[in-house]
C-alpha distance (Angstrom), angle and dihedral (degrees) to the residues before:
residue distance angle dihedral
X1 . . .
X2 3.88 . .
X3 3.87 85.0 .
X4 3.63 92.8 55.6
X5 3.40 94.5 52.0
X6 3.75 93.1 50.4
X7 3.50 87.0 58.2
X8 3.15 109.5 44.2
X9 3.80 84.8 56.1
X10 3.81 93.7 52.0
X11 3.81 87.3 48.5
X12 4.21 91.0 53.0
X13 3.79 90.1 45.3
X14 3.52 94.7 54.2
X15 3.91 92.0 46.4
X16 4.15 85.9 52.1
X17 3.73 83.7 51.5
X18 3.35 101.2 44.9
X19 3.81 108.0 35.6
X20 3.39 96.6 78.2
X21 3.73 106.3 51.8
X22 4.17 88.1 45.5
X23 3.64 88.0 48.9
X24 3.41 103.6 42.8
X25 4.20 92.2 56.7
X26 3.74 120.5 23.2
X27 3.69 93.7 174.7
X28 4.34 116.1 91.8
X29 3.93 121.2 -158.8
X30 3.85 78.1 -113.0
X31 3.51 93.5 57.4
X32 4.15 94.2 49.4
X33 3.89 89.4 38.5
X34 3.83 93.9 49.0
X35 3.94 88.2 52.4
X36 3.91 93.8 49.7
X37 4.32 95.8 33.5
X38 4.10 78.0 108.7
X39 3.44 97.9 51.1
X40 4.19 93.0 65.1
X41 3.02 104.3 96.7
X42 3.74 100.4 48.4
X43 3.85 92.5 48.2
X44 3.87 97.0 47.5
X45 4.06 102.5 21.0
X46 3.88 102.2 37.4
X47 4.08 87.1 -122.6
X48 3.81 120.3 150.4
X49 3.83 122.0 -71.6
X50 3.64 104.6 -94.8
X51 3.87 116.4 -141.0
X52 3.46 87.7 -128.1
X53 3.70 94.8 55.7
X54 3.89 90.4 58.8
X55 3.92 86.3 44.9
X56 3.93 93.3 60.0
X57 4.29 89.6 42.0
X58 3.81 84.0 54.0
X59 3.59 98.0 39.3
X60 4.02 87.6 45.7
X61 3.81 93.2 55.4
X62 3.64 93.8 44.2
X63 3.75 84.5 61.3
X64 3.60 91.9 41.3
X65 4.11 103.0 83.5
X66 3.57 113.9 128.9
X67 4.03 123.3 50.1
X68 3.58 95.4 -108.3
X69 3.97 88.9 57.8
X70 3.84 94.0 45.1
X71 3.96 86.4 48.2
X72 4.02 95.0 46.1
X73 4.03 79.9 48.7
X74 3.43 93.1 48.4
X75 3.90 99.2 44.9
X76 4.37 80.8 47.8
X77 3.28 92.7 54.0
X78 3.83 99.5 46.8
X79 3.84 98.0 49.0
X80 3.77 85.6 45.5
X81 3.50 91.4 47.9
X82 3.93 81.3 50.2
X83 3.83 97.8 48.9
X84 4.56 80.5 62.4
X85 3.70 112.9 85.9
X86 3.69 88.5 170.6
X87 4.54 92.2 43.0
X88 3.91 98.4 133.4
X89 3.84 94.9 -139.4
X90 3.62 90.1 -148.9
X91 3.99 96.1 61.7
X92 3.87 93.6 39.6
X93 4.00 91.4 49.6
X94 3.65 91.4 48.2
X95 4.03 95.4 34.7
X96 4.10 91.4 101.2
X97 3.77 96.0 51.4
X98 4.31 98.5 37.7
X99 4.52 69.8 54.0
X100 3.76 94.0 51.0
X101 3.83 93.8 -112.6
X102 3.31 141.5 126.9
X103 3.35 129.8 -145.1
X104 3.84 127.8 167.8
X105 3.67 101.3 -124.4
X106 4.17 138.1 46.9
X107 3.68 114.8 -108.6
X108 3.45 109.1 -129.7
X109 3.91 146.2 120.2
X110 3.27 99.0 -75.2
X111 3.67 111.2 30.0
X112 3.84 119.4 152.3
X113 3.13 102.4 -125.7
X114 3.91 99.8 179.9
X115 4.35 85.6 71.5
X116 4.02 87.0 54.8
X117 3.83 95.8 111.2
């Protein structure tokens, strides 16, 4: 019984732990990199916009509501953006609005993305 109780406890303290940082963000990296895998080769290779590209963007800030979410996005995005020697900085800034969306920061290497509100 005393093991039981033990963990039970452990199990409580790691849902007090963990509630808030699965709360807070609901989006993954693998979530935001799924939704822009199509958009590769027009960031890094200068090839044509694929409709699917500007399908995940969309998709990406439909899911992207709250603060938290744009910020999880954001920090995605960035060390994506990061992991791309070859990212044209142009195309990825200006990726949303060739897409028809609009987000409220640039995506970029170094993007702050404690300001994105």
């Amino acid at each position: 019984m005393a093991g039981l109780m033990k963990l039970a406890c452990l199990v409580l303290a790691c849902m007090i732990v963990a509630g808030p940082v699965t709360t807070n963000a609901a989006l993954s990296c693998g979530t935001v990199n799924g939704n822009l895998a199509a958009c590769i080769g027009y960031l890094t290779q200068n090839a044509p916009l694929p409709r699917g590209c500007c399908t995940g963007v969309t998709s990406l800030n439909n899911m992207a509501r709250t603060t938290p979410d744009r910020q999880q996005a954001c920090r995605c995005l960035v060390g994506a953006a990061n992991s791309f020697p070859t990212l044209n900085a142009a195309r990825a800034a200006g990726l949303p609005k060739a897409c028809g969306v609009n987000i409220p920061y640039k995506i970029s290497k170094s993007t702050n993305c404690n300001s994105v509100r």
